[in-house]
C-alpha positions in Angstrom: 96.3 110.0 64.0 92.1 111.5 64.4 90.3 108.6 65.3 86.5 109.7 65.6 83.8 107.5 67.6 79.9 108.6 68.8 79.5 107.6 72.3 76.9 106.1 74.3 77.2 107.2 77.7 74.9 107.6 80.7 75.4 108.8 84.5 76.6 112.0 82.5 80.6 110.2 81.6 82.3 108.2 79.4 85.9 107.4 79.9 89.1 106.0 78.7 91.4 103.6 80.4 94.5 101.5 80.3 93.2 97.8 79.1 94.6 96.1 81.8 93.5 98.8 84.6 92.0 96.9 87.6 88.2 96.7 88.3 85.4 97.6 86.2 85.2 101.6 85.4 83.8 103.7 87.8 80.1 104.7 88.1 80.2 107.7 89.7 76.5 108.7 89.5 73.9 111.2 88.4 75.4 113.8 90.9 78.8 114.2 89.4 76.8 114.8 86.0 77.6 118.3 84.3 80.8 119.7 86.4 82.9 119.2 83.2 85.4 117.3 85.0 88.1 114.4 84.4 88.6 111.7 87.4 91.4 110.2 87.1 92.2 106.7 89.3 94.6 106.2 92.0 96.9 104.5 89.7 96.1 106.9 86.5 94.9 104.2 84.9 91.6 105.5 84.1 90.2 108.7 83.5 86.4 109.3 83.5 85.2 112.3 81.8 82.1 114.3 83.0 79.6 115.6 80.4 77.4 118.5 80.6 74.4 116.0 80.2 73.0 113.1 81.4 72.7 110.5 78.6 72.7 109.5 75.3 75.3 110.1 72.7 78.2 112.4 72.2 80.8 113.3 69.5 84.0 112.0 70.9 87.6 112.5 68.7 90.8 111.6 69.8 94.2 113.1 69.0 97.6 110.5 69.6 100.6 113.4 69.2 104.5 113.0 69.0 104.8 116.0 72.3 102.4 118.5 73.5 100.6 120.3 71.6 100.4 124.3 71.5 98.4 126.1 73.8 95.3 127.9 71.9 92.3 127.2 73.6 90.0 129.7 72.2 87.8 127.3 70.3 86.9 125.7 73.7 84.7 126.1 76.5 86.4 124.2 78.9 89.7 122.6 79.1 91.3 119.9 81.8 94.7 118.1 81.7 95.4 115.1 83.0 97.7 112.1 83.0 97.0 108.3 81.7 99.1 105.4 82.3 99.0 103.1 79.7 101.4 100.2 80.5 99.7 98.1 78.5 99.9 99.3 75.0 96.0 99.3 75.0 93.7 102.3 75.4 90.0 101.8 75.9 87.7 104.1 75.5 84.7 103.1 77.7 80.8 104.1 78.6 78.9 103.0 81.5 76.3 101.1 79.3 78.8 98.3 78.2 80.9 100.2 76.2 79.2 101.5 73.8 81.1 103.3 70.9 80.4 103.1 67.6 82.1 104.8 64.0 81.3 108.0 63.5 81.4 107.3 59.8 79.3 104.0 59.8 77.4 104.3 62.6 78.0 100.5 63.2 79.3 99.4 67.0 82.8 98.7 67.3 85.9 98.4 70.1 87.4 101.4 70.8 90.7 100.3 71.1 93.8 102.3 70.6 97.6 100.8 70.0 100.2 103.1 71.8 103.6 102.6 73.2 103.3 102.2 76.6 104.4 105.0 78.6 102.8 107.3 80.7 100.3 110.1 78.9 99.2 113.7 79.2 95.7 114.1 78.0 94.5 117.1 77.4 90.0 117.1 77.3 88.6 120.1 74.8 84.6 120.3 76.0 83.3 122.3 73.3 79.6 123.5 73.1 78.7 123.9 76.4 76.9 127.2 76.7 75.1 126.1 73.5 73.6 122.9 75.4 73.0 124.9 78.6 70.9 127.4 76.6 69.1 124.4 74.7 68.5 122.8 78.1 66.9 126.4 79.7 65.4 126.9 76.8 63.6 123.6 76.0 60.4 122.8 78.1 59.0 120.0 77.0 61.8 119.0 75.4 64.3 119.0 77.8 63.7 115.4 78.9 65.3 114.6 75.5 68.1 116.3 75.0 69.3 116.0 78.7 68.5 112.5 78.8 68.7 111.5 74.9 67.1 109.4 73.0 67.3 105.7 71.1 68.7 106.8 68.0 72.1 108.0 67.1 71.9 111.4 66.0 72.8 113.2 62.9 76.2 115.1 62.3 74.1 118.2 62.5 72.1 116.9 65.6 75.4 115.8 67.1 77.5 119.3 66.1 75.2 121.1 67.6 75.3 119.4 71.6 78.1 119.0 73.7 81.4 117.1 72.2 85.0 116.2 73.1 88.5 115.9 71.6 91.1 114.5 73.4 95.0 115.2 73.4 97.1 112.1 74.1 101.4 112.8 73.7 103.8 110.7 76.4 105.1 112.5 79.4 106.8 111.7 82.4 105.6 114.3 85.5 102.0 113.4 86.7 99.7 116.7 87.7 96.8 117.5 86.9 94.9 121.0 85.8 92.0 123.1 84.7 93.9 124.7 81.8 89.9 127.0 81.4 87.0 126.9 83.0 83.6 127.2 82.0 81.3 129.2 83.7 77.7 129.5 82.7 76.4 132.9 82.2 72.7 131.9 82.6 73.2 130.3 86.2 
């Protein structure tokens, strides 16, 4: 099952989390912005994903698989592996700005649940177009205000396939590490 959502997200993260995880998710601030990380809870609970910019609104697809997937990471920039515990049942997928997600067909808000069987889950995070937005970013002058910070409106599908977006890998596991499986590295910095 794809399930597809545009994301809101500010502080340069989004996240997704058990429903029942303790505590409201993490803020981790305008410093951890752009390291293209996951940080995952104490419990594994919650994961909080780190986004090459600031604000706004990224492309944001999720993957629920049978067992791990194959290895081929040449379509990505940047690729971590983690675990989720999902005692629950309940994923949520969540933003700092109230949880903001909305279809990426309809545009319209919406809760970005997910039903799974409770277990414990390896999620593998695919950050794709990341040299793309760093050039934008260098490249932008005036504009960069905008597309580091957003804007109001939700963007196109040709606005939105051409910044930063995510796919994530969820199958259920049972040994909790976590991994850079590739790392980006910026050429222009």
């Amino acid at each position: 099952m794809t399930i597809c959502w545009i994301v809101e997200f500010t502080h340069g993260q989004f996240g997704i989390a058990d429903m029942d995880a303790p505590g409201e998710p993490g803020d981790l601030g305008s410093e951890a912005a752009g390291r293209n990380l996951a940080v995952v809870s104490d419990d594994q609970s919650e994961v909080s994903i780190l986004t090459v910019r600031y604000g706004r609104y990224a492309k944001v697809s999720i993957d629920l698989l049978e067992s791990a997937p194959s290895q081929d990471n040449s379509d990505w920039d940047h690729v971590v592996e983690c675990n989720l515990n999902v005692p629950s049942g309940k994923v949520q997928l969540w933003t700092t700005v109230g949880n903001t997600v909305f279809s990426a067909a309809t545009r319209e808000s919406e809760d970005a649940e997910i039903s799974v069987q409770p277990a414990v889950y390896r999620m593998r995070i695919l950050f794709a177009n990341l040299a793309l937005m760093h050039d934008r970013l260098a490249g932008a002058g005036q504009e960069h205000s905008r597309l580091y910070y957003g804007d109001d409106a939700i963007p196109s599908d040709e606005e939105l396939h051409a910044m930063d977006y995510y796919h994530l890998l969820l199958w259920p596991v049972a040994s909790p590490t976590i991994k850079v499986v590739k790392q980006f590295h910026n050429a222009t910095s």
